[in-house]
C-alpha positions as CSV (number, residue, x, y, z in Angstrom):
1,X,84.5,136.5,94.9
2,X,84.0,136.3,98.4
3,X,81.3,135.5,101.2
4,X,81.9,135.3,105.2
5,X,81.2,136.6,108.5
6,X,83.4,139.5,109.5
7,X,86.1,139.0,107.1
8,X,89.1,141.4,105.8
9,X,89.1,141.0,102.1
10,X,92.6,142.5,100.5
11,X,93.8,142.4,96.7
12,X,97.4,143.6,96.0
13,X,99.0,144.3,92.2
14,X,98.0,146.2,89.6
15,X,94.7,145.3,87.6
16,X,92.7,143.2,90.9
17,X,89.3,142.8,90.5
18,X,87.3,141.7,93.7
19,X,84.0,140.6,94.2
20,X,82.1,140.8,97.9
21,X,78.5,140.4,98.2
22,X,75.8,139.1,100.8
23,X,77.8,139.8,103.7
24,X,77.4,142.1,106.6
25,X,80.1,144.7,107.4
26,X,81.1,145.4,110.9
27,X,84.2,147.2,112.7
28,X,85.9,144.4,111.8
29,X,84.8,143.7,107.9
30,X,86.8,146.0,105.5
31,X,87.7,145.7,102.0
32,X,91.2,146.6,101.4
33,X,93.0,147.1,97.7
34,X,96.2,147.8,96.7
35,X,98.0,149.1,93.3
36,X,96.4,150.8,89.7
37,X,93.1,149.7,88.1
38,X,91.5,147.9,90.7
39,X,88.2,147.2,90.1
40,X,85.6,146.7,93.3
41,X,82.3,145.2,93.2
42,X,80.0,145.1,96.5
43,X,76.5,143.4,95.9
44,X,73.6,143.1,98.5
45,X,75.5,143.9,101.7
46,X,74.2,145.5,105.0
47,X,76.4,147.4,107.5
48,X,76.3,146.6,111.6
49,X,77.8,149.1,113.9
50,X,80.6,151.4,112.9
51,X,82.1,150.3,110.0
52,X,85.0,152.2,107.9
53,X,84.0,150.0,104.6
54,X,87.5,150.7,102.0
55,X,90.6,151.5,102.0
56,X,92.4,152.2,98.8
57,X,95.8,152.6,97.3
58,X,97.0,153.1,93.8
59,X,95.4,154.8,91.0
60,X,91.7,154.8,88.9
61,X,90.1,152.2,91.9
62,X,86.8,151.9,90.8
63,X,84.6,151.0,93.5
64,X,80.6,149.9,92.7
65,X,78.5,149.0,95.6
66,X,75.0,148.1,94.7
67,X,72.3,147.5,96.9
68,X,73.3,148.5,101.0
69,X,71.7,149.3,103.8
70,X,73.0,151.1,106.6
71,X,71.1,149.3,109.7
72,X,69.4,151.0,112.6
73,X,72.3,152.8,115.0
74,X,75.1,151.8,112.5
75,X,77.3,154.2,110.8
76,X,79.1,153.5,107.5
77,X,82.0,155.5,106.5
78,X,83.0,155.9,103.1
79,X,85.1,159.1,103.3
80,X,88.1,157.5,102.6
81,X,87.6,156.4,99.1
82,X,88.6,160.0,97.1
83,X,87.4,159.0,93.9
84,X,85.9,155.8,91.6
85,X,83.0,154.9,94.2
86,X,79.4,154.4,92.7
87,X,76.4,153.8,95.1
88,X,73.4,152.6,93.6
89,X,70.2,151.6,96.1
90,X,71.9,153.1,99.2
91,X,69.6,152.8,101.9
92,X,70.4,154.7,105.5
93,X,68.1,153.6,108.4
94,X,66.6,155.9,110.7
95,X,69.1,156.4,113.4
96,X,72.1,155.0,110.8
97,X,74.7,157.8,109.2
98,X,76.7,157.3,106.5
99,X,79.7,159.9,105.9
100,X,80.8,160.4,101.9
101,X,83.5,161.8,100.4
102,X,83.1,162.2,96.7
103,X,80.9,159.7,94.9
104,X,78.5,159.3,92.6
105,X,74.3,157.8,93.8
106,X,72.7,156.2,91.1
107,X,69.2,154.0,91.4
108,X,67.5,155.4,94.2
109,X,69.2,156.7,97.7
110,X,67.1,156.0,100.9
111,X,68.4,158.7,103.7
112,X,66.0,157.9,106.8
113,X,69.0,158.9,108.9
114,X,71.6,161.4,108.6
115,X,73.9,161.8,105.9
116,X,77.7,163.8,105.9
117,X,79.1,164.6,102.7
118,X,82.5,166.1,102.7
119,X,83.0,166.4,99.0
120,X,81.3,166.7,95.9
121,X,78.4,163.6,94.9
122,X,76.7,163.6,91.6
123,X,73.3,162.4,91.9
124,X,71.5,160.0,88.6
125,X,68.8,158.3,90.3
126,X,66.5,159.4,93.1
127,X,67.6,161.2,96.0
128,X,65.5,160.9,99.0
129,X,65.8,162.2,102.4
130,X,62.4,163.6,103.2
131,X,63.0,162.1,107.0
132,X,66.0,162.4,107.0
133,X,69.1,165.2,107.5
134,X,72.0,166.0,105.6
135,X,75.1,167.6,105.8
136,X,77.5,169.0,103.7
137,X,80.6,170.3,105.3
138,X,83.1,170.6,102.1
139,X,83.9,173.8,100.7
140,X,82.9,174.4,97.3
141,X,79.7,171.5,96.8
142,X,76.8,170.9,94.8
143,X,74.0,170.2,96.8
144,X,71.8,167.2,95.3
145,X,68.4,168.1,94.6
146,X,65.6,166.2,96.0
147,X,63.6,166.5,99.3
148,X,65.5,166.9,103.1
149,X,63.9,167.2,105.7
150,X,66.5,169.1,107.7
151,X,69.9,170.5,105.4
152,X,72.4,171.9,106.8
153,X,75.4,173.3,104.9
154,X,79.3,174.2,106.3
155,X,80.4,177.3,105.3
156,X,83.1,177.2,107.3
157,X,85.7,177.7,104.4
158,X,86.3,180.8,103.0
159,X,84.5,182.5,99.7
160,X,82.9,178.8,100.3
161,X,80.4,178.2,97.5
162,X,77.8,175.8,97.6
163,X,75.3,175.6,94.5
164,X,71.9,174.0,94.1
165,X,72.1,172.5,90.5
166,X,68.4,170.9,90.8
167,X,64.8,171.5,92.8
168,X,65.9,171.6,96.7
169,X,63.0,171.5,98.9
170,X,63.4,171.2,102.9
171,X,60.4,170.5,105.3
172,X,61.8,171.1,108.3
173,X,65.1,172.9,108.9
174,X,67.7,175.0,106.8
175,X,71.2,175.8,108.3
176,X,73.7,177.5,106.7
177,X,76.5,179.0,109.2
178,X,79.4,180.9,107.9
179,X,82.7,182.6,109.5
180,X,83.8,185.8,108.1
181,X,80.8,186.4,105.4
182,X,82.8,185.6,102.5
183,X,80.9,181.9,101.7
184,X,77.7,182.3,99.7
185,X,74.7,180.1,97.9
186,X,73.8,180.0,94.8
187,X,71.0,178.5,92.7
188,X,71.1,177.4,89.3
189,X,67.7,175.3,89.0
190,X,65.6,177.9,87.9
191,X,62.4,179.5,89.3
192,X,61.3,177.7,92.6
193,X,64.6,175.7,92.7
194,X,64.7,175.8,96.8
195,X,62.4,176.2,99.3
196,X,62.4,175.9,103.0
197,X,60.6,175.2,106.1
198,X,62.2,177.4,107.9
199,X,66.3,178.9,108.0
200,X,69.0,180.0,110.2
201,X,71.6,182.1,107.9
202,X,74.8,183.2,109.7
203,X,77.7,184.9,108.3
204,X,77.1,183.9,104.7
205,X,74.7,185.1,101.7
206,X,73.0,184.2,98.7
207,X,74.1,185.2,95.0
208,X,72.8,185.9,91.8
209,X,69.4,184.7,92.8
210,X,66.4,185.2,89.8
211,X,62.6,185.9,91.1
212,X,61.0,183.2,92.6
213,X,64.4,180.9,93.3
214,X,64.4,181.2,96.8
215,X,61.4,180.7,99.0
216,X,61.4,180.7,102.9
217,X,58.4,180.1,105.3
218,X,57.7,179.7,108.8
219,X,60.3,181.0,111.8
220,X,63.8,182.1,111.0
């Protein structure tokens, strides 16, 4: 276990385990592990300015981070961890990002800021961004239901798929921008599963949507 100001915590070999918790991470905190197995555990942290939180090497890292919040004009990037990383009580503050690759939220996720999610994330708590924006700029995703206020997704990728699995409801703003109108939506949450504000749809479409998935109000 660990606890200081600013610090670079490492673990090398197979089978680490490494504790962290009440600390503040900054541009200069990261946590960094090396070899198979290693097993990560962050407790009751908060993140300062721009912060790239991991980096990993080796195979099955498990990383659980419990209990963060991303402070006011801070940015915490956990894109480089591909796999293994568990977020439960993720908090973002308003004007805070945080960028994802894959991972899974569990507890309940606070996003009063903006949120980039590059690959897929499961979702087994509460999701919550009602003030504030996400987006997803992988290629095939699952977009967590919940409440957004704005949602944008990247279609950017070719016969790009993105699926709502879940309820999706967004107050203010939908985006979805395409480039060659091969990348589509599609909703599997049943009737009512998404609604919207109001939507700007470029070069994509939607598929195989039932009566009463899909519901759009206000301006286009």
């Amino acid at each position: 276990a660990a606890n200081s100001a600013n610090p670079v915590f490492t673990g090398s070999g197979n089978d680490v385990k490494l504790a962290v918790s009440g600390i503040d991470f900054d541009s200069s905190t990261i946590v960094s592990v090396s070899g198979d197995n290693a097993q990560v555990t962050v407790k009751n942290t908060s993140v300062s300015g721009s912060a790239e939180l991991f980096r990993t090497t080796g195979n099955n890292t498990q990383i659980q981070v419990e209990n963060m919040t991303v402070s006011a004009g801070s940015s915490a990037d956990f894109s480089t961890v591909k796999s293994g990383l568990t977020l439960t009580g993720l908090t973002v503050a308003e004007t805070a990002s945080a960028i994802l690759g894959s991972a899974a939220l569990a507890g309940r996720t606070n996003n009063n800021g903006s949120m980039i999610i590059g690959g897929n994330v499961t979702n087994s708590g509460t999701f919550d961004s009602s003030i504030g924006s996400v987006t997803y700029n992988g290629a095939d995703q699952n977009v967590i239901a919940g409440t957004y206020k704005n949602l944008t997704l990247g279609m950017g990728y070719a016969a790009a798929k993105k699926t709502f699995s879940g309820a999706v409801t967004v107050s203010g703003k939908f985006t979805a921008h395409g480039t060659d109108g091969s990348a589509y939506m599609t909703i599997d949450g049943g009737a009512n599963a998404f609604s919207a504000g109001s939507a700007e749809v470029t070069n994509t479409h939607w598929q195989n949507i039932k009566a009463n998935d899909l519901t759009l109000t206000g301006n286009g």
